[in-house]
C-alpha angles and dihedrals in degrees: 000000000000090000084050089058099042085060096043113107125240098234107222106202107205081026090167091047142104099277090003092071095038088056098045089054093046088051095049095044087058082052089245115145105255122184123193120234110202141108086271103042120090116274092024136225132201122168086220096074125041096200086071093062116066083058100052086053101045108137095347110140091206150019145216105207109206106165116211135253090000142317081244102060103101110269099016087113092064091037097057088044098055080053097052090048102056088041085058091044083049097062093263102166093186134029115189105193120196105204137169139247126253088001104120086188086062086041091062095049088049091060086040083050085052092042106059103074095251117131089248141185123184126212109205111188145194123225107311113237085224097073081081100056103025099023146082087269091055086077085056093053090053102052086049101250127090097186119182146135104260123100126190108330123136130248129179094216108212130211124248096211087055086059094042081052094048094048095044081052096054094045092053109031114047094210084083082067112119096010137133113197114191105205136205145132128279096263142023117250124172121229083267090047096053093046093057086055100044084050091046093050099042090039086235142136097242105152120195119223127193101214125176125267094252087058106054095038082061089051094052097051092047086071091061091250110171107253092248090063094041086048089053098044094055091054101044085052091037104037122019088042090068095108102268094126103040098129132081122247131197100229083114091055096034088053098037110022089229131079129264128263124272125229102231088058093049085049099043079052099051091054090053098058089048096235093125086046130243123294113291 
């Protein structure tokens, strides 16, 4: 039995994204069995349809659970519970959630998470740093302009690759067991504040606008993005960036015994690497 689990695979739902991708290396570096759970992968999964997913978990001994497009999103609660509960069914030691702040529909997958049977930790996490560098707002950075209709509120933007190194931790140390670990980075900045670091560390002229949320809902569906998106957008930027979760947490220190990450180092090492282009 014990030679059976060391060969099970740790399934990584959203295995090609932002904190999905970062975990399955760090798995595999370590020589653990990783398999990727994601509408390319084989077999594949799709949250979509629930006939994919008993086959993407076959025989795994744990899962990272990474909703898309977001816990937000209405119904993904249920959704990511109906899922649990069939990883548990199907023999899941371990379920690993990523989740989000100030969001009561993750909230609600979280106590679906709990309430499985699983031995569970959720990760529930600010803003990542890395939506300006491998996500839709890193087009923004490049032409020079991040618009968009939030004013000064503060966010404790949070690394990816913190959260990559919490959930390694709780799939591997079962003192992770049981534990919510509310993660962020070390400081509040507001959007503003983060482009003028992001135009400090790269040596270019990136300017951040506040713009309206008309603005920037007709913005979003002038790029031909489908209305569910667009509806979720507008409430992540509208909503959830009301100030609710304006204050740091130490879910990065309590799961990994050193601080999180700062800002001003993820972006000084994002210019380096010449993602966010030279000075113009």
């Amino acid at each position: 039995m014990q030679s059976e689990l060391a060969n099970a695979p740790f399934l990584i739902l959203g295995g090609t994204g932002k904190t999905g991708g970062r975990i399955a290396e760090r798995l595999a570096a370590r020589g653990l069995p990783v398999r990727i759970g994601s509408r390319s992968a084989s077999p594949a999964f799709d949250w979509t349809d629930r006939s994919s997913w008993a086959a993407a978990f076959q025989g795994a001994r744990a899962v990272y659970i990474a909703f898309h497009p977001d816990l937000a999103a209405p119904g993904a609660a249920d959704i990511v519970g109906d899922f649990a509960r069939l990883a548990v069914g199907m023999g899941a030691r371990r379920l690993v959630l990523l989740s989000g702040r100030g969001e009561p529909e993750a909230q609600r997958a979280e106590q679906a998470v709990i309430a499985s049977g699983a031995d569970w930790t959720v990760l529930r996490c600010s803003w990542f740093m890395q939506n300006f560098s491998e996500a839709f707002i890193v087009d923004a950075v490049l032409s020079g302009e991040v618009a968009l209709p939030v004013g000064d509120v503060g966010e404790p933007f949070v690394d990816a690759d913190d959260i990559a190194d919490a959930a390694v931790a709780a799939f591997t140390d079962d003192r992770h067991i049981g534990q919510l670990y509310e993660m962020t980075g070390p400081r509040l900045l507001s959007f503003r504040d983060a482009v003028a670091e992001i135009a400090k560390a790269s040596g270019r002229d990136v300017r951040f606008t506040e713009i309206t949320a008309a603005e920037f809902e007709a913005g979003l569906g002038a790029a031909g993005l489908p209305a569910d998106l667009v509806g979720l957008l507008m409430m992540l930027f509208t909503e959830v960036l009301d100030g609710r979760n304006a204050h740091v947490a130490d879910g990065v220190e309590r799961a990994l015994g050193r601080p999180a990450r700062d800002f001003r180092d993820y972006a000084a090492a994002v210019a380096a690497s010449g993602a966010w282009g030279g000075a113009e």
